[in-house]
gemmi code that builds the backbone of each chain (N, CA, C; Angstrom):
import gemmi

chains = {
    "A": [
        ("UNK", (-109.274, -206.889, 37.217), (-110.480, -206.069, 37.150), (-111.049, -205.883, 38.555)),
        ("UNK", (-111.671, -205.075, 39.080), (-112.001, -204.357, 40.266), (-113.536, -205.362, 40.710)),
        ("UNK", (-113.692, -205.359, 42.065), (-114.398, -206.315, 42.197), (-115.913, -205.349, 42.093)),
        ("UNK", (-117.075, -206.075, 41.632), (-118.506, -205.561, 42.078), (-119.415, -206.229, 43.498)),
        ("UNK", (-119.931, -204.710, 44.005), (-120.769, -205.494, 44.300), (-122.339, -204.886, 44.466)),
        ("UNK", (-123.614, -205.557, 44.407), (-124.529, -205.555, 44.244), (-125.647, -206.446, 45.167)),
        ("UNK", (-126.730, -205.330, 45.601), (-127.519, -206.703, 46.031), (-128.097, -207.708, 45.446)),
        ("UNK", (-128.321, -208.835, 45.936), (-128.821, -210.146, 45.065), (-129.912, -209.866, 45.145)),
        ("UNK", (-131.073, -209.108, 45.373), (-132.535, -209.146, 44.748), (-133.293, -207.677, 45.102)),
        ("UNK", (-134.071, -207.307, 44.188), (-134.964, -205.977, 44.236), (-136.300, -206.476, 43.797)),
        ("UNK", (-137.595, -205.876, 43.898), (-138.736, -205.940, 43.188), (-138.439, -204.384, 43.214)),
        ("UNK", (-139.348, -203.968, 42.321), (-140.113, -202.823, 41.723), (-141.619, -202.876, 41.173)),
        ("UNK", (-141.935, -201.531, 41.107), (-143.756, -201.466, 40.667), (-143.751, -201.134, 39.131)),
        ("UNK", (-144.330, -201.925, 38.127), (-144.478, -201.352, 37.066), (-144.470, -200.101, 36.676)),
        ("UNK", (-143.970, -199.255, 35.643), (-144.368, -197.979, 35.738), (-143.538, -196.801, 36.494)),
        ("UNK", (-142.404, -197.399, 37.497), (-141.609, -196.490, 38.376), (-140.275, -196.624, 38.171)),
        ("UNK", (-139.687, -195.820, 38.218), (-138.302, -195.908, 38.257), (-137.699, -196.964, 39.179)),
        ("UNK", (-137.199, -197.098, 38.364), (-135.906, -198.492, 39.164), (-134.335, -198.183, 39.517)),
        ("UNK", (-133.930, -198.008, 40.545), (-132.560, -197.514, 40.860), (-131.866, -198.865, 41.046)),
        ("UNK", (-131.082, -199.029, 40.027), (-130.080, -200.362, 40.927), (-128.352, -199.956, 41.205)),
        ("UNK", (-128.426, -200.420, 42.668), (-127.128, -199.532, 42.987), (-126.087, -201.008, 42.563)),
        ("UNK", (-124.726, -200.010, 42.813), (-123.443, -201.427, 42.480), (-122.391, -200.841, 43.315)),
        ("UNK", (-121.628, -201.009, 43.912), (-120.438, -200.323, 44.691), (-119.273, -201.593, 43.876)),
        ("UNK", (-118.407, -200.316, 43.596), (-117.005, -200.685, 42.729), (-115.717, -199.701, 43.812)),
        ("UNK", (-115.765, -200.259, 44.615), (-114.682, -199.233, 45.489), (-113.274, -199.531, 44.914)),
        ("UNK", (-113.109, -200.190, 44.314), (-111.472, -200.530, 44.163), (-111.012, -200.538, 42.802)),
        ("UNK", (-111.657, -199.359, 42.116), (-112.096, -199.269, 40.770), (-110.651, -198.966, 40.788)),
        ("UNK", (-109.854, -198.605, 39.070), (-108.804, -198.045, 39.125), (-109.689, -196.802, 37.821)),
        ("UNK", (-108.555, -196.198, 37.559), (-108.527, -194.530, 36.781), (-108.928, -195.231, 35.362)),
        ("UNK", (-108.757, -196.500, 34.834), (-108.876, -196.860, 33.811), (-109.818, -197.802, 33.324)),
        ("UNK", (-110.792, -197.816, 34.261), (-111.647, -198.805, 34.165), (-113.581, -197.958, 34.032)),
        ("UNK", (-113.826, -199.088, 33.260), (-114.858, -198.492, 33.025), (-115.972, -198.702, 33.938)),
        ("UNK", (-117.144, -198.916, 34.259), (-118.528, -199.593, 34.599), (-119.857, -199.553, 33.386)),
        ("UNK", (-119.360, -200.888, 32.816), (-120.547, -201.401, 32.309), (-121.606, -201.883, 33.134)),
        ("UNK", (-122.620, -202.292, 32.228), (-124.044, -202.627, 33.077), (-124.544, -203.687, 31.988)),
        ("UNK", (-124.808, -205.173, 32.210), (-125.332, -205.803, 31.245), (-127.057, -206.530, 31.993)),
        ("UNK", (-127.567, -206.831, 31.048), (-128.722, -207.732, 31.671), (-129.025, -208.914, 31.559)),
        ("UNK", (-129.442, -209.929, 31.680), (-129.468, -211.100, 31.336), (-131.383, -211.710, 31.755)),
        ("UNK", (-131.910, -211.667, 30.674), (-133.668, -211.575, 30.713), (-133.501, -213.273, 30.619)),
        ("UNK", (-134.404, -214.092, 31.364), (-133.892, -215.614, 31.727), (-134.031, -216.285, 30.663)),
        ("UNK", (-132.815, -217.352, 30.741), (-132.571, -218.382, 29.672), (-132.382, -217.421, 28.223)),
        ("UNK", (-131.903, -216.284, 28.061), (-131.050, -215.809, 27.137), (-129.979, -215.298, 27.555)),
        ("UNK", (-129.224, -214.228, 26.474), (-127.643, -213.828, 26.337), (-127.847, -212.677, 27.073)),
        ("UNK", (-126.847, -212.611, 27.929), (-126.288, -211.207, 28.513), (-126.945, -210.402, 27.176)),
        ("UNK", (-127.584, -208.765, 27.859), (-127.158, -208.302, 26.944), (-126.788, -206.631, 27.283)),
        ("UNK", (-126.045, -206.135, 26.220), (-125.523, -204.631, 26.646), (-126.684, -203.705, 27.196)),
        ("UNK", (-126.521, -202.996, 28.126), (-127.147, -201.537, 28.300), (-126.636, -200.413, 28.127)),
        ("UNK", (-125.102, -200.306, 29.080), (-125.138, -198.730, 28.961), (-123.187, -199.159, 29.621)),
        ("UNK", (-122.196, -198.455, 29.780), (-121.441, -198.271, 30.411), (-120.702, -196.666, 30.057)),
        ("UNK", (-119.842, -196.476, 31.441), (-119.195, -194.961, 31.520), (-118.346, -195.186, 32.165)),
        ("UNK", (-117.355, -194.158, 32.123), (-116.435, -194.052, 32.906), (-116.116, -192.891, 33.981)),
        ("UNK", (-116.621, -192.096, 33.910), (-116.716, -190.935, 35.184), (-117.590, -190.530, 34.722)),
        ("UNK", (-118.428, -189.576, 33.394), (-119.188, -188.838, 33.443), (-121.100, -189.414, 33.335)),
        ("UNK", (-121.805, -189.403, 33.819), (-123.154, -189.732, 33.724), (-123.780, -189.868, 32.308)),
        ("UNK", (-124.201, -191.049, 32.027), (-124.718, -191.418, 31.144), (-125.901, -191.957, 30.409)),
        ("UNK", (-126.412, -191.540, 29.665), (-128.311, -192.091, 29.370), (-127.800, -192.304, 27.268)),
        ("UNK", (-129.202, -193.367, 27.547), (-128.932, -194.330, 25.933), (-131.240, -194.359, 26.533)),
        ("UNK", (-131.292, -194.973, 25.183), (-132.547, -195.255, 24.872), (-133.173, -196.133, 25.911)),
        ("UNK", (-132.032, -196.696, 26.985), (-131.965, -198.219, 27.700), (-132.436, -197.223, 29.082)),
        ("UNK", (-131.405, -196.682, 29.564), (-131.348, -196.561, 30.683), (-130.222, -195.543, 30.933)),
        ("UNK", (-130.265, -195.258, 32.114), (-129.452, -193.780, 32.555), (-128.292, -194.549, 33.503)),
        ("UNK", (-127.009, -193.859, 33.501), (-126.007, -194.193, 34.632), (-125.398, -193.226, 35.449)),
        ("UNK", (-125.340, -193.225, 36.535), (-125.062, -192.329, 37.079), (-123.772, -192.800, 38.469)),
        ("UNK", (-122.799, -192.240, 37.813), (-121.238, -192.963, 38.632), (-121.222, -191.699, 39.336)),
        ("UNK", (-120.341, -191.643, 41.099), (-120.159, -190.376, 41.822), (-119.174, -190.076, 41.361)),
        ("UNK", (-119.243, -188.743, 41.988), (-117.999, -188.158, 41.509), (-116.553, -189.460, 41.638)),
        ("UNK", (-116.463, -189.678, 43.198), (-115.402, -190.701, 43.594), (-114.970, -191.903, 42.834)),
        ("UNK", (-116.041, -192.038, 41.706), (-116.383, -193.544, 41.021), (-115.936, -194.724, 42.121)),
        ("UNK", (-116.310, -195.042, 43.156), (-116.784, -195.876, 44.037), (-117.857, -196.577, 43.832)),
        ("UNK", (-118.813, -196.005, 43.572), (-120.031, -196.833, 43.397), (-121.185, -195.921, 42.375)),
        ("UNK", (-121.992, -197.008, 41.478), (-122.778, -196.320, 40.333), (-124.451, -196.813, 40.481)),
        ("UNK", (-125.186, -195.960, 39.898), (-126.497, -196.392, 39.689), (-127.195, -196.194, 38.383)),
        ("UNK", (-127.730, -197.834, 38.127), (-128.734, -197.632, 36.457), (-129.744, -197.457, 37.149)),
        ("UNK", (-130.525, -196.441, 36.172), (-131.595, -196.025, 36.508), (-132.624, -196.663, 35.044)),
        ("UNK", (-133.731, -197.310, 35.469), (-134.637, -197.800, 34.572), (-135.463, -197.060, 34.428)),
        ("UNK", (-135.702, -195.772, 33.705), (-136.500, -194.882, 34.281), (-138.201, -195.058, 34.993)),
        ("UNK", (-138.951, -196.210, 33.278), (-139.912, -196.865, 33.565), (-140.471, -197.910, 33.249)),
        ("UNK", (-140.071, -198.855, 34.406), (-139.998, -199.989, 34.242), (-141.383, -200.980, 33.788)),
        ("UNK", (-140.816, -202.080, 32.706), (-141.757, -202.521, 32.749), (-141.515, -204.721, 33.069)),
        ("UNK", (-142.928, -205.150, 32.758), (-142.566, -206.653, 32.723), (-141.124, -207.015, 32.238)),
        ("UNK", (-141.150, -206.778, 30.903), (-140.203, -207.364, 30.320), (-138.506, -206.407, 30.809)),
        ("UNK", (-138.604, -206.135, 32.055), (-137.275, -205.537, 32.432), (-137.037, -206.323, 33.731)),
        ("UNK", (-137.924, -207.371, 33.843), (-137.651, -208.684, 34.583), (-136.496, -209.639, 34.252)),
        ("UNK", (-135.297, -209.153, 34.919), (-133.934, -209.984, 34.595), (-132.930, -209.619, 35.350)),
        ("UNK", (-131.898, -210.423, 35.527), (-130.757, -210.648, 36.548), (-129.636, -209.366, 35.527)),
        ("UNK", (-129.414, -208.304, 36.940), (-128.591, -206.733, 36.178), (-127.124, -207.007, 36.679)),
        ("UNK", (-126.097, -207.163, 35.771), (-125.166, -207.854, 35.790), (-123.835, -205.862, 36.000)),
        ("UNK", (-123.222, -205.282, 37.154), (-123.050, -204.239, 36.988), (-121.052, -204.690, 36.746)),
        ("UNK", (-120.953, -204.465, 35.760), (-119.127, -205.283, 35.536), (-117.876, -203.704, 35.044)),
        ("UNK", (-116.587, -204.041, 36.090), (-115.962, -202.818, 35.634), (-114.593, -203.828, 35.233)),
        ("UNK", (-114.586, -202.860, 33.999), (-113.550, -203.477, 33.102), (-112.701, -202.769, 32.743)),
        ("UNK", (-111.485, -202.893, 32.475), (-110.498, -202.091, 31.718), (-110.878, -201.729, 30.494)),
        ("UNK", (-110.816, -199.980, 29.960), (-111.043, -199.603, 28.544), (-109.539, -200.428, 27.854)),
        ("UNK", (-109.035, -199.275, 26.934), (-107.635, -199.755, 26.082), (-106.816, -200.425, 27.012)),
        ("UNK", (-106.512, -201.922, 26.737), (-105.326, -202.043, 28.037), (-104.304, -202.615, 26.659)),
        ("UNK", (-102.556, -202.466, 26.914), (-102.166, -202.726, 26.160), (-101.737, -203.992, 26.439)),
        ("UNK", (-100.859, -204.927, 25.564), (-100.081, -205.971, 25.802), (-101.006, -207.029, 25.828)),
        ("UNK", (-100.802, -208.257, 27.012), (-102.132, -209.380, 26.803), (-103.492, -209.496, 27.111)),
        ("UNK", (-103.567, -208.503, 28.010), (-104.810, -208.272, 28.133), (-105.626, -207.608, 26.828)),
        ("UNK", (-104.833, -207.470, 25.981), (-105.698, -206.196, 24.699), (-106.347, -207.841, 23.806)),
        ("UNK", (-105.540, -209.107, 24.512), (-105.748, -209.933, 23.420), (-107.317, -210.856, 23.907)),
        ("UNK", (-108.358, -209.583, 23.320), (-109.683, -210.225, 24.188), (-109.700, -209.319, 25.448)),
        ("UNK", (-110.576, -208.821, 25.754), (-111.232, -208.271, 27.011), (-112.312, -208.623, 27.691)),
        ("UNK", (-111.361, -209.240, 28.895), (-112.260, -210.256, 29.317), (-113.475, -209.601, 30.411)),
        ("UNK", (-114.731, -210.137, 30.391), (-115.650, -209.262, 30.372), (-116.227, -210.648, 31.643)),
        ("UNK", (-115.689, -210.219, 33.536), (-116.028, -211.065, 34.436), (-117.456, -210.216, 35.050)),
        ("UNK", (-118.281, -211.417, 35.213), (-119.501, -211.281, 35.305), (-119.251, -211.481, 37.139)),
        ("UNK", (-120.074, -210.724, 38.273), (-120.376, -211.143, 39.592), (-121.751, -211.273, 39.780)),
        ("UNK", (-122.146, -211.074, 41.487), (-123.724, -212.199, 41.169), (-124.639, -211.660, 40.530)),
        ("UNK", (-124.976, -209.926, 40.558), (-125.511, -209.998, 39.431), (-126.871, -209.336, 40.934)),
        ("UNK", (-127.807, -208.460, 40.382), (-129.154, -208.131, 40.786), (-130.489, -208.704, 39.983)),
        ("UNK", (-130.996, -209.907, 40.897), (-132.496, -210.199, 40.296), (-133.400, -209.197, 40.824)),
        ("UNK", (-134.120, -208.578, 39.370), (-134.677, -207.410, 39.732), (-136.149, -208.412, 38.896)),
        ("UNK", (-137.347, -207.937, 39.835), (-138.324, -208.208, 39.721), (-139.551, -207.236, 39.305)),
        ("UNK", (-139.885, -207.114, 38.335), (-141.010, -205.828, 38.025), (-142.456, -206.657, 38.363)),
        ("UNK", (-143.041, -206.127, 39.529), (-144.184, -206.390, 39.421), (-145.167, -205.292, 38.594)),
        ("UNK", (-146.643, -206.136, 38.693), (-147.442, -205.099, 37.822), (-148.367, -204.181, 39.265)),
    ],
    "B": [
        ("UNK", (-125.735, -206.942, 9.751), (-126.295, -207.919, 10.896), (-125.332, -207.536, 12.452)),
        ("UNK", (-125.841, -207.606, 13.401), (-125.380, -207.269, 14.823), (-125.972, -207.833, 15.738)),
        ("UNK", (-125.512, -209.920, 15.705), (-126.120, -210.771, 15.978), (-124.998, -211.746, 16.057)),
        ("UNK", (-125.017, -212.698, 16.948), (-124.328, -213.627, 17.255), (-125.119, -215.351, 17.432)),
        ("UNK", (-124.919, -216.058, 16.611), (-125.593, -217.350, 16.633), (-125.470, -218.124, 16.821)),
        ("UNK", (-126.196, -218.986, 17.787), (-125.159, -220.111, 18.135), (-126.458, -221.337, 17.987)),
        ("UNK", (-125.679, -222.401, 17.395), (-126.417, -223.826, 17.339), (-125.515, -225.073, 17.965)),
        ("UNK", (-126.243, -225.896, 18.427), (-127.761, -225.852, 18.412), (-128.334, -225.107, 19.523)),
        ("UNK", (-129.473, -225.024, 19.750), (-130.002, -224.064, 21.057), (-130.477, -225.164, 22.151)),
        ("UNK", (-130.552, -226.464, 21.685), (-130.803, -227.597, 23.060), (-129.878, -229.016, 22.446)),
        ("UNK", (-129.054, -229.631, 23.266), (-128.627, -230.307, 22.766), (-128.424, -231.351, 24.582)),
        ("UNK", (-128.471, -232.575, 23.799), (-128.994, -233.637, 24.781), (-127.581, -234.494, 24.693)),
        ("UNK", (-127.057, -235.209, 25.141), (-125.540, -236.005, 24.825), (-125.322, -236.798, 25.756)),
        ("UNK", (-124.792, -238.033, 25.315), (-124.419, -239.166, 26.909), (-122.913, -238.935, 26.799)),
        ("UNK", (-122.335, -239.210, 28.249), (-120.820, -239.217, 28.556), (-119.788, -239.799, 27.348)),
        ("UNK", (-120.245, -240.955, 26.381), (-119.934, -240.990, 25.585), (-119.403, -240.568, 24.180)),
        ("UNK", (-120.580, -239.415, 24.168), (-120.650, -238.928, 22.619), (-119.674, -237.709, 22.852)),
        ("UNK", (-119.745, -237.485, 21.186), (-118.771, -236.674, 20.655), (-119.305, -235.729, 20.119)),
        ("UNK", (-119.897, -234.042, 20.759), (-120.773, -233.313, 19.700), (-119.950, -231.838, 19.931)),
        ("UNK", (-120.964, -231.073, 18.822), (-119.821, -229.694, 18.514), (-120.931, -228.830, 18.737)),
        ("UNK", (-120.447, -227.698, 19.688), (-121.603, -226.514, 19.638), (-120.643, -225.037, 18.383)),
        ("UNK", (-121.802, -225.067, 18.105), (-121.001, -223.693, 16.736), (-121.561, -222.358, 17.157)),
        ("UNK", (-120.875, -221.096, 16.876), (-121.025, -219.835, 16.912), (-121.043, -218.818, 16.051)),
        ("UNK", (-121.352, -218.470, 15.341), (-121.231, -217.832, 13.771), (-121.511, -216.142, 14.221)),
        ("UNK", (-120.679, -215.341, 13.646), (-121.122, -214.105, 13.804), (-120.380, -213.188, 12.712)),
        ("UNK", (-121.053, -212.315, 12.176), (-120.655, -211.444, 10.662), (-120.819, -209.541, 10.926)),
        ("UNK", (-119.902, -209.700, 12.131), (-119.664, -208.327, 12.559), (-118.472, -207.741, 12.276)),
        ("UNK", (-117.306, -208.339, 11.965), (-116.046, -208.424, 11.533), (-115.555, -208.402, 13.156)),
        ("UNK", (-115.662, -208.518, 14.273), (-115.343, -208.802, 15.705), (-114.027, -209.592, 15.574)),
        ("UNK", (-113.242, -209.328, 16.037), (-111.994, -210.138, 15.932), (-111.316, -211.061, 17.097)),
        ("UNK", (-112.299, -210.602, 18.361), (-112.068, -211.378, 19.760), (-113.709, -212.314, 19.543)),
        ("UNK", (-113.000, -213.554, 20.355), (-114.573, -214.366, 20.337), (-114.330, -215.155, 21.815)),
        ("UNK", (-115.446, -215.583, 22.269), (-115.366, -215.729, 23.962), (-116.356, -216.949, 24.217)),
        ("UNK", (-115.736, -218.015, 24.718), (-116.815, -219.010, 25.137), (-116.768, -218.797, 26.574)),
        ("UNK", (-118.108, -219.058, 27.150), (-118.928, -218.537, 28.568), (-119.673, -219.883, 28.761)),
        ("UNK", (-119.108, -220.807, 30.227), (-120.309, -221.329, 30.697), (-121.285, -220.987, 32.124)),
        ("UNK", (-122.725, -221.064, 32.367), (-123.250, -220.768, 32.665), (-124.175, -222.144, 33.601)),
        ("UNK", (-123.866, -221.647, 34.712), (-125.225, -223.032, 35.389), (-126.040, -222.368, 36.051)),
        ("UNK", (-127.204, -223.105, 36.450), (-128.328, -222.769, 36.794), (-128.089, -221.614, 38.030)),
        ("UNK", (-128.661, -220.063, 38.004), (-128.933, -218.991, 38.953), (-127.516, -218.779, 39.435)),
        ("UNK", (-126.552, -218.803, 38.398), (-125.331, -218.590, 38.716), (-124.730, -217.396, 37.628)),
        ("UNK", (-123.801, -216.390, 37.799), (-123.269, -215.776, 36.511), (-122.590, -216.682, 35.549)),
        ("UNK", (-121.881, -216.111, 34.253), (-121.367, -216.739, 33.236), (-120.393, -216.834, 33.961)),
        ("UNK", (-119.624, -217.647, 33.518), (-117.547, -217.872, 33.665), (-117.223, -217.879, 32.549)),
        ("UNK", (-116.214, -217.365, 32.361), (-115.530, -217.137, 30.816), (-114.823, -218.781, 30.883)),
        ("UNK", (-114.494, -219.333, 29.726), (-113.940, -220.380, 29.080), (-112.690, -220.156, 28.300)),
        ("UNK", (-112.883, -219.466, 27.707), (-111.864, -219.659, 26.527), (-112.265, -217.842, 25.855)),
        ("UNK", (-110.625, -217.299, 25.599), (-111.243, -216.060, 24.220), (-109.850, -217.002, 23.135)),
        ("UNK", (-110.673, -216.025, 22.125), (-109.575, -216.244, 21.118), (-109.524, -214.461, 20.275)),
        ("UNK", (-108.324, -214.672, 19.959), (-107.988, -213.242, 19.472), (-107.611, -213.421, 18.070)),
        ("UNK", (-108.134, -212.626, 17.125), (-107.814, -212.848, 15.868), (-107.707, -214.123, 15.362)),
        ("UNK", (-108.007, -215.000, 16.123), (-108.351, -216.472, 15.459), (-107.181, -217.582, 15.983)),
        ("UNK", (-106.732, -216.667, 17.158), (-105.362, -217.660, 17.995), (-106.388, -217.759, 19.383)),
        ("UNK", (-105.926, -218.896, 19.907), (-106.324, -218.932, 22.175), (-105.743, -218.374, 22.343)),
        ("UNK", (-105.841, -216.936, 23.183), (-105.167, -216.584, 23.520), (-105.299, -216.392, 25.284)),
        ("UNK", (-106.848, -217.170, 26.163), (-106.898, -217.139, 27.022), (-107.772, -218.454, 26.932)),
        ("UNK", (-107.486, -219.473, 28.093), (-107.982, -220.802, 28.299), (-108.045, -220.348, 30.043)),
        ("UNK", (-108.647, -220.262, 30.964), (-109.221, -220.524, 31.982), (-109.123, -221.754, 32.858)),
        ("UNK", (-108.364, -222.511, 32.534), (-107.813, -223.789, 33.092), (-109.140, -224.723, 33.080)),
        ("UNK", (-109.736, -225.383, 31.597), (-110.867, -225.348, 31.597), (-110.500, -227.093, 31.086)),
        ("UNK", (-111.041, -227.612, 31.662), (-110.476, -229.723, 31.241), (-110.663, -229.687, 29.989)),
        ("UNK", (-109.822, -230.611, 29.528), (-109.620, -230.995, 28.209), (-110.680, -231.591, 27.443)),
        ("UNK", (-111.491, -231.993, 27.815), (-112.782, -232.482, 27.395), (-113.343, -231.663, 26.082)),
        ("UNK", (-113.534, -230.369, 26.664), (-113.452, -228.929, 25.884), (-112.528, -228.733, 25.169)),
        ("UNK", (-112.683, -228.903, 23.880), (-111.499, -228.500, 22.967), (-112.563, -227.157, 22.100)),
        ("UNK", (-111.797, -225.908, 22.579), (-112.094, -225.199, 21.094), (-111.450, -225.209, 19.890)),
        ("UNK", (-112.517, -224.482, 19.130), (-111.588, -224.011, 17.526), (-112.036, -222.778, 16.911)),
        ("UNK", (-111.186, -221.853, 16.168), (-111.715, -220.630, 15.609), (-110.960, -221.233, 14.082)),
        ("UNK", (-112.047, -221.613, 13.420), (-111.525, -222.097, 11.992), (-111.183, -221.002, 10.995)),
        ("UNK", (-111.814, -219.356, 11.507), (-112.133, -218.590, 10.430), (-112.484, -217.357, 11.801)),
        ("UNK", (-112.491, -215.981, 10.896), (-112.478, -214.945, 11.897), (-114.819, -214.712, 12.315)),
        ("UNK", (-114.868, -216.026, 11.372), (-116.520, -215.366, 11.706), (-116.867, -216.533, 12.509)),
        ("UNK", (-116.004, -217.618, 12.785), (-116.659, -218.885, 13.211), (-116.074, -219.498, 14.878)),
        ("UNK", (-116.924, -219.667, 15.382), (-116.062, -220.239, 17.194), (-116.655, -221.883, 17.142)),
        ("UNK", (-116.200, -223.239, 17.369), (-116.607, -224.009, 18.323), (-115.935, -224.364, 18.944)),
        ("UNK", (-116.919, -225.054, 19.409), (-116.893, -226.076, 20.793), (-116.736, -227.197, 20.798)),
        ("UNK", (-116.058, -228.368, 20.656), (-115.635, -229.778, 20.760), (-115.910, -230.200, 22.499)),
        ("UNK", (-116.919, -231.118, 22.029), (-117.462, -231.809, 23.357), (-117.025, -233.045, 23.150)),
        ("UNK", (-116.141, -233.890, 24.583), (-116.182, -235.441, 24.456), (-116.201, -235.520, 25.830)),
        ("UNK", (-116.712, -237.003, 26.252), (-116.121, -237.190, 27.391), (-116.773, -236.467, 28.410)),
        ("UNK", (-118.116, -235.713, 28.303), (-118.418, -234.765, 29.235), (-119.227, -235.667, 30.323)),
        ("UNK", (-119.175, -234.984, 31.242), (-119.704, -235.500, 33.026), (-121.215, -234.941, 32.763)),
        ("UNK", (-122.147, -235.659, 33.766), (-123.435, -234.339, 34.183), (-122.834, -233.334, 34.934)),
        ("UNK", (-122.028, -232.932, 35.548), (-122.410, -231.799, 35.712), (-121.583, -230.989, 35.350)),
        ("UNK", (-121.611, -230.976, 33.740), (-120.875, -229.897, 32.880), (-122.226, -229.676, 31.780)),
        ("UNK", (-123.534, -230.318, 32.459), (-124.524, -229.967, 31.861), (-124.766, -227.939, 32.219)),
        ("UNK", (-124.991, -227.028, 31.057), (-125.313, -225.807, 31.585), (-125.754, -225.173, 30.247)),
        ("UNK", (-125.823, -224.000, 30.550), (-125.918, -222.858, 29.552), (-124.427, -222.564, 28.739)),
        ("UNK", (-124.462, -222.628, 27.395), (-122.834, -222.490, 27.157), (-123.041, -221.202, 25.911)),
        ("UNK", (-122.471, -219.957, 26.190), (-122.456, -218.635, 25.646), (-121.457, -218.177, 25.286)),
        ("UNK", (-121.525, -217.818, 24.173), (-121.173, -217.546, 22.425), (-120.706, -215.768, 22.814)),
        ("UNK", (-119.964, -215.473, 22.900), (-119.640, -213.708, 22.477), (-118.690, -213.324, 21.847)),
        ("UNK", (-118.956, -212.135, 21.014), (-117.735, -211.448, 20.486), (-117.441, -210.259, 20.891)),
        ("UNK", (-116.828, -209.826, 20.179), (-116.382, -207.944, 20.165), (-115.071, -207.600, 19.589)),
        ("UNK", (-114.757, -206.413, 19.520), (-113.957, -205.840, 18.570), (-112.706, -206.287, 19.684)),
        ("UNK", (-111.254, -205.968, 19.250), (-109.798, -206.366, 19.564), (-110.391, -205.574, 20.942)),
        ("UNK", (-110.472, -204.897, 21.053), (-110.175, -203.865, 22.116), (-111.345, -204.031, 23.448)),
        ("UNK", (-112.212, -204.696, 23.120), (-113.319, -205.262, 23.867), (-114.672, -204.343, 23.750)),
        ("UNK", (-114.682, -203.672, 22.555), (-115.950, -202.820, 22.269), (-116.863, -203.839, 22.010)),
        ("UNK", (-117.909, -203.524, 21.423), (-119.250, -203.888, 20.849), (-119.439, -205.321, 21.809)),
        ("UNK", (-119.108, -205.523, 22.738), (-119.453, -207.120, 23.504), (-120.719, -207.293, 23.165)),
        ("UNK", (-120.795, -208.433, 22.273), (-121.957, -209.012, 22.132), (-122.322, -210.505, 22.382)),
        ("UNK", (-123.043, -211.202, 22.804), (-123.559, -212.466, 23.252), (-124.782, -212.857, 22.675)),
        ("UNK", (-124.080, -214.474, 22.213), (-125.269, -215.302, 21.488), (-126.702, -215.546, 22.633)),
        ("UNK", (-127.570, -216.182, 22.057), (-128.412, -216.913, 22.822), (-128.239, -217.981, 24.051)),
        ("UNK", (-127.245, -218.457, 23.398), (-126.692, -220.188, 24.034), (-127.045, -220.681, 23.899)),
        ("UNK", (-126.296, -222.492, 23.683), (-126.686, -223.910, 23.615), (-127.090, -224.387, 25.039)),
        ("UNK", (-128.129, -224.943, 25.263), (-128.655, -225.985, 26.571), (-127.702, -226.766, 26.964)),
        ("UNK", (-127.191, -226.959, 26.663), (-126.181, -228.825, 27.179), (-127.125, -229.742, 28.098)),
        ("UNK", (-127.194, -230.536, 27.843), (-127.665, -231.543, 29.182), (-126.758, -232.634, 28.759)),
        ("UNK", (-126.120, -233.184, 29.822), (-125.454, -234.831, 29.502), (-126.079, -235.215, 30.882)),
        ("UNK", (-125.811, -236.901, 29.655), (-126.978, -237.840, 30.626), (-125.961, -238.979, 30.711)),
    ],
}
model = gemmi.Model(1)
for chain_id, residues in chains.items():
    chain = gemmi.Chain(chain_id)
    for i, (resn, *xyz) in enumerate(residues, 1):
        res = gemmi.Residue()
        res.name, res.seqid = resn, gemmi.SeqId(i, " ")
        for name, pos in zip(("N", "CA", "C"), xyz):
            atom = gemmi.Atom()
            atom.name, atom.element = name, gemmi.Element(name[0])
            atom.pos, atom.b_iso = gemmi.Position(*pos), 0.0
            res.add_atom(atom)
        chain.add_residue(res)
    model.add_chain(chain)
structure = gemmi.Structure()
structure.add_model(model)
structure.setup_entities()
């Protein structure tokens, strides 16, 4: 799986959009970019992932370049409770053979994003 | 239900003891994934199991024994554990293909 990377910390202002960038340069043609969160002392949890074309869910917006090199979730408006470590992971979609057995889903350091009020 | 559960949620243990963390989930998910976690660090995967076989172990000490008794059920067999295999220990599933990834709460571990 293609490595991430991300800065280790952001604040933001309540109320504003939140851009968190991730650079995946060594992505391959078959891999996706998920985005998980992890709100402290609970479970990862899903937001949003794509694979080339730009994407928005109830959560949050994604926006991969054309190059898929590097992607950005957009929080549109952030609040307290979007205080949590943004986990940006690119994974293989269908892979066949042993890898299909379980898809393993490697976490890197991850963005502590801070919403102030 | 589209929930993953894991008990206990704090569990305390000396190097001695012998305890089991459980994972229950009723999504029909057929991959299941143990994740440990230490303090301001990401998860590390542990163990998946596929359709109810290991089919990936992480070179993870024997101490850790899993089991998938059933396609809805994951544990964890603890013996023998050190402090510092005290952490966060996380429960996930998802479909064969790695859709729906979903993650429990997690068990605390502390050994003393």
């Amino acid at each position: 799986d293609a490595k991430t990377t991300q800065p280790p910390s952001m604040d933001c202002a309540e109320g504003r959009a939140a851009n968190l960038p991730c650079n995946h340069s060594t992505i391959s043609g078959n891999e996706y970019v998920y985005w998980y969160r992890q709100i402290h002392s609970q479970g990862p949890q899903y937001i949003i992932h794509g694979l080339k074309n730009n994407e928005t869910n109830e959560m949050a917006s994604l926006i991969i370049t054309e190059d898929r090199k590097s992607s950005t979730l957009i929080l549109p408006h952030a609040t307290l409770r979007d205080t949590a470590v943004y986990y940006c992971i690119v994974r293989g979609g269908v892979i066949l053979g042993i890898k299909a057995a379980g898809n393993k889903l490697t976490f890197g350091g991850g963005t502590r994003v801070l919403v102030k009020p | 239900d589209t929930e993953v559960t894991q008990t206990p949620k704090h569990l305390v243990m000396g190097m001695t003891n012998k305890k089991s963390l459980k994972c229950e989930q009723h999504m029909g998910h057929r991959a299941m994934y143990w994740y440990k976690q230490k303090a301001k660090k990401p998860p590390e995967l542990m163990f998946v199991y596929s359709y109810e076989k290991l089919s990936i172990n992480e070179s993870v000490p024997s101490r850790f024994s899993p089991e998938c008794p059933n396609s809805s059920l994951l544990n964890l067999h603890l013996h023998a554990l050190q402090p510092e295999d005290s952490a966060l220990y996380l429960c996930a599933s998802s479909t064969y293909r790695g859709r729906g990834y979903t993650f429990g709460s997690g068990t605390r571990l502390t050994v003393v």
